[in-house]
MARVO-210380 format. One record per atom (N, C-alpha, C): y negated, x negated, z negated; atom name; residue in three letters; residue number from 0. Coordinates in pm, whole numbers. Atoms other than C-alpha are relative to their C-alpha. Layout:
<sites>
     yy     xx     zz numar timi bami
      Y      X      Z    CA  ALA  NUM
...
</sites>
This chain:
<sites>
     yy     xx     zz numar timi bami
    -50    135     12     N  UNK    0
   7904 -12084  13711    CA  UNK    0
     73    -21   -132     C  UNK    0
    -83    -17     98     N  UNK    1
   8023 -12009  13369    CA  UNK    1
    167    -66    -28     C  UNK    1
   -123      9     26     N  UNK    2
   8392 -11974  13425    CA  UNK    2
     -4   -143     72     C  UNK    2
    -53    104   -115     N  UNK    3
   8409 -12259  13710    CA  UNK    3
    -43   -130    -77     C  UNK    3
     40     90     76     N  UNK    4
   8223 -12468  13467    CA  UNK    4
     83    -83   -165     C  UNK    4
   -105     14    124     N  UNK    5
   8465 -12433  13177    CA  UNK    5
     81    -51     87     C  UNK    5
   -108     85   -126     N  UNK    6
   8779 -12503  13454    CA  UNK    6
    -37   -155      3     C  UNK    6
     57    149    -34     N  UNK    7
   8548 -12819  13561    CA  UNK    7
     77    -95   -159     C  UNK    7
     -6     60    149     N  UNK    8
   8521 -12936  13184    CA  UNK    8
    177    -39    -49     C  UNK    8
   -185     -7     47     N  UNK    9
   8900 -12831  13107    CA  UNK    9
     70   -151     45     C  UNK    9
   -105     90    -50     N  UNK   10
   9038 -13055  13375    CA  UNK   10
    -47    -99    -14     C  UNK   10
     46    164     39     N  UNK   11
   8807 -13373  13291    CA  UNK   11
    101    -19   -157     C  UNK   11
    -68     39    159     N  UNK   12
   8936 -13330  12922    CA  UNK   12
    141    -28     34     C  UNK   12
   -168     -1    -61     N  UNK   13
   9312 -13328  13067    CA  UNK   13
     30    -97     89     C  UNK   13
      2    108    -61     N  UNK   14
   9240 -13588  13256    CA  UNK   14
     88     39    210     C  UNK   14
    -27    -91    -97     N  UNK   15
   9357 -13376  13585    CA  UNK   15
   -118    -25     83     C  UNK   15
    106     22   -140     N  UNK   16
   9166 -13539  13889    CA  UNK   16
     -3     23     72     C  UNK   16
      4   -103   -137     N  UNK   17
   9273 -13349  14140    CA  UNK   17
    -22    152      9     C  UNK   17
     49   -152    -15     N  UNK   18
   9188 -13054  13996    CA  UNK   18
   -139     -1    -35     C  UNK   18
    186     19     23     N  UNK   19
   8837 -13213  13894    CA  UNK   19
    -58     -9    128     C  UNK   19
     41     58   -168     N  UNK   20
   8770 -13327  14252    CA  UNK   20
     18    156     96     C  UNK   20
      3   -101    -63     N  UNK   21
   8884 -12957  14390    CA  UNK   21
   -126     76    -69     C  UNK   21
    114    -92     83     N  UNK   22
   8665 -12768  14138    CA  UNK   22
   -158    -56     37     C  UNK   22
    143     83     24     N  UNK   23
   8391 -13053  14178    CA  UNK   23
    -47     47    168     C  UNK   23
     37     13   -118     N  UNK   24
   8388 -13033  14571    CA  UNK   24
    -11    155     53     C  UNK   24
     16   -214    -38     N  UNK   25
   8471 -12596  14569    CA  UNK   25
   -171     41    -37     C  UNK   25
     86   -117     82     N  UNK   26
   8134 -12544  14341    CA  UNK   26
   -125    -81     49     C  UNK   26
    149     83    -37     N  UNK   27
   7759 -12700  14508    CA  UNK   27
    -51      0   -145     C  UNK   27
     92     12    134     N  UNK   28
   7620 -12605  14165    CA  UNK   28
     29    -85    -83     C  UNK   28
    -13    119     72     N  UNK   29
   7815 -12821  13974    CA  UNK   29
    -14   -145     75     C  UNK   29
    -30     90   -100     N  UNK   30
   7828 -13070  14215    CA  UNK   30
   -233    -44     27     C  UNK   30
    146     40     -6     N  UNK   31
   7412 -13056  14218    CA  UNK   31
    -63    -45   -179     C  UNK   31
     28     63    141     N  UNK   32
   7407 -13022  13792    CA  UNK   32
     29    -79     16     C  UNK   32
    -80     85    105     N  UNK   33
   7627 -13258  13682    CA  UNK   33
   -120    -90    -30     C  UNK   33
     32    133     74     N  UNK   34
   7516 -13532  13478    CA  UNK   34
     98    -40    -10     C  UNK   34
   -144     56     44     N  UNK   35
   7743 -13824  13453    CA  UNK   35
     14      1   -136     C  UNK   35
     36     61    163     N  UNK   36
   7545 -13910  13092    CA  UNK   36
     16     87   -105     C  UNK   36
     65   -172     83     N  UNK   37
   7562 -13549  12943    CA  UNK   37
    154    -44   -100     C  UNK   37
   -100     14    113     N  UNK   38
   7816 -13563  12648    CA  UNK   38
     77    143     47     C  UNK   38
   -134    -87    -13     N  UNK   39
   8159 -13357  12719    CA  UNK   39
     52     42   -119     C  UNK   39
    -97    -12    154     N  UNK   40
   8305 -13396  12358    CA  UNK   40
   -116      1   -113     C  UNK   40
    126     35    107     N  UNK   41
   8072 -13309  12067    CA  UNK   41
     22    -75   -112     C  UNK   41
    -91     71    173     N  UNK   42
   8322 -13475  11783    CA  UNK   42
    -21   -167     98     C  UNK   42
     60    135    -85     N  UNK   43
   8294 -13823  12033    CA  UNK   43
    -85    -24     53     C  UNK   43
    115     28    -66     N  UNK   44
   8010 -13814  12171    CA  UNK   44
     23    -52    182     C  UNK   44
    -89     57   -128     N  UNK   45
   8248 -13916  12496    CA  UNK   45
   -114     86    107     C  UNK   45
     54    -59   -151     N  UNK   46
   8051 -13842  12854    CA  UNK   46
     76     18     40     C  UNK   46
    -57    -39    -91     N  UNK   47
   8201 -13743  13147    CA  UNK   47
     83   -135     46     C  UNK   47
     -5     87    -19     N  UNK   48
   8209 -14104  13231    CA  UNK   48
    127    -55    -76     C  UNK   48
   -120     25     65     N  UNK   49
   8411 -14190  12924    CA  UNK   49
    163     28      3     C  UNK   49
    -84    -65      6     N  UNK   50
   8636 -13947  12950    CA  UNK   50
    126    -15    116     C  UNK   50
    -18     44   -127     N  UNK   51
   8741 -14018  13324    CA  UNK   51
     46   -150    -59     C  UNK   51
    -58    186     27     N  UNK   52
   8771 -14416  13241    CA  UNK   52
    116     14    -99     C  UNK   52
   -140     19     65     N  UNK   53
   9024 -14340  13000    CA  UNK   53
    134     66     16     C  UNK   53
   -205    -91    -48     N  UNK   54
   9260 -14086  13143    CA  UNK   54
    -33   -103    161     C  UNK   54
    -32    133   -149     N  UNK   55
   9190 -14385  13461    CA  UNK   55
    -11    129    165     C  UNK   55
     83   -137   -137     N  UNK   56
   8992 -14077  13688    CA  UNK   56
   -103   -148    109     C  UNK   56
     97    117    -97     N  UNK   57
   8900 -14359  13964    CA  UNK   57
    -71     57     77     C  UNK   57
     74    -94   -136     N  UNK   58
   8785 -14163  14227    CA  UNK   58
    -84     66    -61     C  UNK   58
     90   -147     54     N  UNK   59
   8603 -13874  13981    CA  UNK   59
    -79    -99    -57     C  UNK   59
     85    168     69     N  UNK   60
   8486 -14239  13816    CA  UNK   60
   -144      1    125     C  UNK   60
    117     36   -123     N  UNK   61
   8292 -14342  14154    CA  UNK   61
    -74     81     -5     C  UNK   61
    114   -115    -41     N  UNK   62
   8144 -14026  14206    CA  UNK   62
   -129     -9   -117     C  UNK   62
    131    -34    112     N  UNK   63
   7971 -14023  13869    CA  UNK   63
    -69   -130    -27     C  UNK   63
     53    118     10     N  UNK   64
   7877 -14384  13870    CA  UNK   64
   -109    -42    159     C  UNK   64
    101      7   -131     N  UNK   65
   7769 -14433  14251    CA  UNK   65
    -68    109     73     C  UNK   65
     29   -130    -59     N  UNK   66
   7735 -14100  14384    CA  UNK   66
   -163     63    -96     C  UNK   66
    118    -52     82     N  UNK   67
   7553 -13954  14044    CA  UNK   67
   -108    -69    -61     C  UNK   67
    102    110     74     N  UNK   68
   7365 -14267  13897    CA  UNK   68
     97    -11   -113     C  UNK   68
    -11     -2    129     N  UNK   69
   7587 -14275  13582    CA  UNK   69
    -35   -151    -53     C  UNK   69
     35     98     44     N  UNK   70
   7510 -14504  13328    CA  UNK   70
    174    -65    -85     C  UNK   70
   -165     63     76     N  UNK   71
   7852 -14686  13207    CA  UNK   71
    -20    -72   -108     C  UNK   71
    -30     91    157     N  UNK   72
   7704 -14887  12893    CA  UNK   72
    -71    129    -74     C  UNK   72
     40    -69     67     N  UNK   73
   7615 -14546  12759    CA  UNK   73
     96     42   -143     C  UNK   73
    -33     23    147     N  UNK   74
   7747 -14523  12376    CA  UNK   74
     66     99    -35     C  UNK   74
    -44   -162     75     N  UNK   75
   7981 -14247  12206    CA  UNK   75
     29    -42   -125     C  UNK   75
     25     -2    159     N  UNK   76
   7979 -14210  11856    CA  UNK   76
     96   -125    -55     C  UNK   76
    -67    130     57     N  UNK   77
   8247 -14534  11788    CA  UNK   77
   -102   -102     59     C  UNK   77
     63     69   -113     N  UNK   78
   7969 -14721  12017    CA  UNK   78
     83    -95     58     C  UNK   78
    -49     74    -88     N  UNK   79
   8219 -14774  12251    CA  UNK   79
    -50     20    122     C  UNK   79
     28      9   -141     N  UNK   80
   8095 -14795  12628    CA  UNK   80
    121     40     80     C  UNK   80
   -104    -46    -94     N  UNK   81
   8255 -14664  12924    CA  UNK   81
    116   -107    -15     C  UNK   81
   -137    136      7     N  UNK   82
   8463 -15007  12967    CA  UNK   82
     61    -20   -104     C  UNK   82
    -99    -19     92     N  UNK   83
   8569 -15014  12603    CA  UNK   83
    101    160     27     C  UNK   83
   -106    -93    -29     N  UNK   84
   8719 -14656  12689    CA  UNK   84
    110     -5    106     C  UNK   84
   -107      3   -108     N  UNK   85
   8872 -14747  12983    CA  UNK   85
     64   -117      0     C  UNK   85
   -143    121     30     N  UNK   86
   9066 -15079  12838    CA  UNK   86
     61    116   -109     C  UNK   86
    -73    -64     46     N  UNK   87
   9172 -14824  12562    CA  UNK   87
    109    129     62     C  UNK   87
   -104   -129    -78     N  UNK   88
   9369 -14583  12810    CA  UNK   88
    132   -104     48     C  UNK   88
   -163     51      3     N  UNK   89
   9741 -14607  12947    CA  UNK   89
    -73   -155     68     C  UNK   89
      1    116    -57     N  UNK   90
   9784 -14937  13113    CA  UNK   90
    104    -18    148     C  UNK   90
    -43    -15   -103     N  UNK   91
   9824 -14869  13500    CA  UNK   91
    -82     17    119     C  UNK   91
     46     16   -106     N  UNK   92
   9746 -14886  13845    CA  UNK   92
   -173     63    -26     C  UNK   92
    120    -94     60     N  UNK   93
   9432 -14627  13765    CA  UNK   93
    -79    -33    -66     C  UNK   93
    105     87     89     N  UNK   94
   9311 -14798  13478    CA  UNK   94
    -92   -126     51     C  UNK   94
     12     97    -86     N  UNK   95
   9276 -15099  13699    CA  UNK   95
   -103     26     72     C  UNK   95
    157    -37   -127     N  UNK   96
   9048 -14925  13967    CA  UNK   96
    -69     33    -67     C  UNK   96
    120    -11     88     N  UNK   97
   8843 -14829  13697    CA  UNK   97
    -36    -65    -63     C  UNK   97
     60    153     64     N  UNK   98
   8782 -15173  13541    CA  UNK   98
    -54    -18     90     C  UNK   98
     72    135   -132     N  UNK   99
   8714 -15311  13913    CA  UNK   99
   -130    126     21     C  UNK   99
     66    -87    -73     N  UNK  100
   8489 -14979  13966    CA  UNK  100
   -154    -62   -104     C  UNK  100
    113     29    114     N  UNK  101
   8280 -15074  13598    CA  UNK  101
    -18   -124     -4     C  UNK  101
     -7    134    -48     N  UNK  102
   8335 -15414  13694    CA  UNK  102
   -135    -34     92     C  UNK  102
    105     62   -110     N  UNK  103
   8155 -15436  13966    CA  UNK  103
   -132     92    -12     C  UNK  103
    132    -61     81     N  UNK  104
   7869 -15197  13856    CA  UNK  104
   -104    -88    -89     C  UNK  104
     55    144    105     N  UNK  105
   7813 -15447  13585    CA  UNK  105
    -66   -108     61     C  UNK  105
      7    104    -70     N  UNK  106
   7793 -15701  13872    CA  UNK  106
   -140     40     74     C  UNK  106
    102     -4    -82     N  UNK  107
   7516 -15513  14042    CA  UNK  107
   -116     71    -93     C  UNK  107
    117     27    150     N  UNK  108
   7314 -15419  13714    CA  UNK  108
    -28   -135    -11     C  UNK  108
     12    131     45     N  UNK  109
   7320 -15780  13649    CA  UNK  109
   -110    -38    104     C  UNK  109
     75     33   -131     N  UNK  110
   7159 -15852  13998    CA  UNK  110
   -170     10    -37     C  UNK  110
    192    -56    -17     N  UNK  111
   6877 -15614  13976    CA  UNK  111
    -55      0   -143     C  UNK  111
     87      1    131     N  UNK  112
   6816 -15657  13577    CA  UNK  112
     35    -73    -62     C  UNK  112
    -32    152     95     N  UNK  113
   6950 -16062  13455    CA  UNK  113
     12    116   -147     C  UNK  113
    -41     16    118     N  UNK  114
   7134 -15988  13130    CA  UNK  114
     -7    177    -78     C  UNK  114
     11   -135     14     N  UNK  115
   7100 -15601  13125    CA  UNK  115
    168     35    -75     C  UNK  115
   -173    -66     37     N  UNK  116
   7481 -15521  13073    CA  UNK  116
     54    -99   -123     C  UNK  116
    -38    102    142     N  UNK  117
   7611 -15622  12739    CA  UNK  117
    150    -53    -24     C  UNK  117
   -153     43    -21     N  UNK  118
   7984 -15698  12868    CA  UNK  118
    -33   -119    114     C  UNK  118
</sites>
């Protein structure tokens, strides 16, 4: 899993979602590891999560939020949260589905835990 695992990593950092989503859906092992929460960047402290919300990875977004459990008010070393990373990326269609994706996450944290989400 080594190499396929570096590849994985590569194309989140590059922001390359169709080659995250091939690699993610080619490999069961990663696809059974992952963590959404696991830190990607050791100089940011950026997750997987982060990283995705700001190159506007909607689809590779969902997976790690509904699919994996991720946690989206999880902190990287500026303690910015997923949603501060993903208003700091370009400003386009992409970015968009990933506000409404952490958006509405927020909306259903709120539900099941009043005042949990700090946005």
């Amino acid at each position: 899993m080594g190499s396929s695992l570096s590849q994985f990593k590569k194309s989140i950092e590059q922001g390359d979602e169709k080659q995250s989503l091939d690699i993610y859906y080619k490999y069961s092992e990663i696809r059974r590891k992952l963590n959404p929460n696991a830190v990607i960047d050791e100089l940011t402290m950026d997750t997987y999560m982060h990283v995705c919300a700001r190159h506007g990875m909607a689809n590779f977004l969902k997976i790690l939020i509904v699919d994996k459990n991720g946690n989206p008010n999880m902190l990287n070393r500026l303690n910015q949260s997923v949603l501060h990373t993903c208003c700091d990326g370009a400003d386009d269609k992409t970015q968009y589905e990933c506000l409404q994706i952490l958006l509405q996450w927020h909306e259903k944290a709120k539900i099941k835990k009043p005042n949990y989400p700090k946005h």
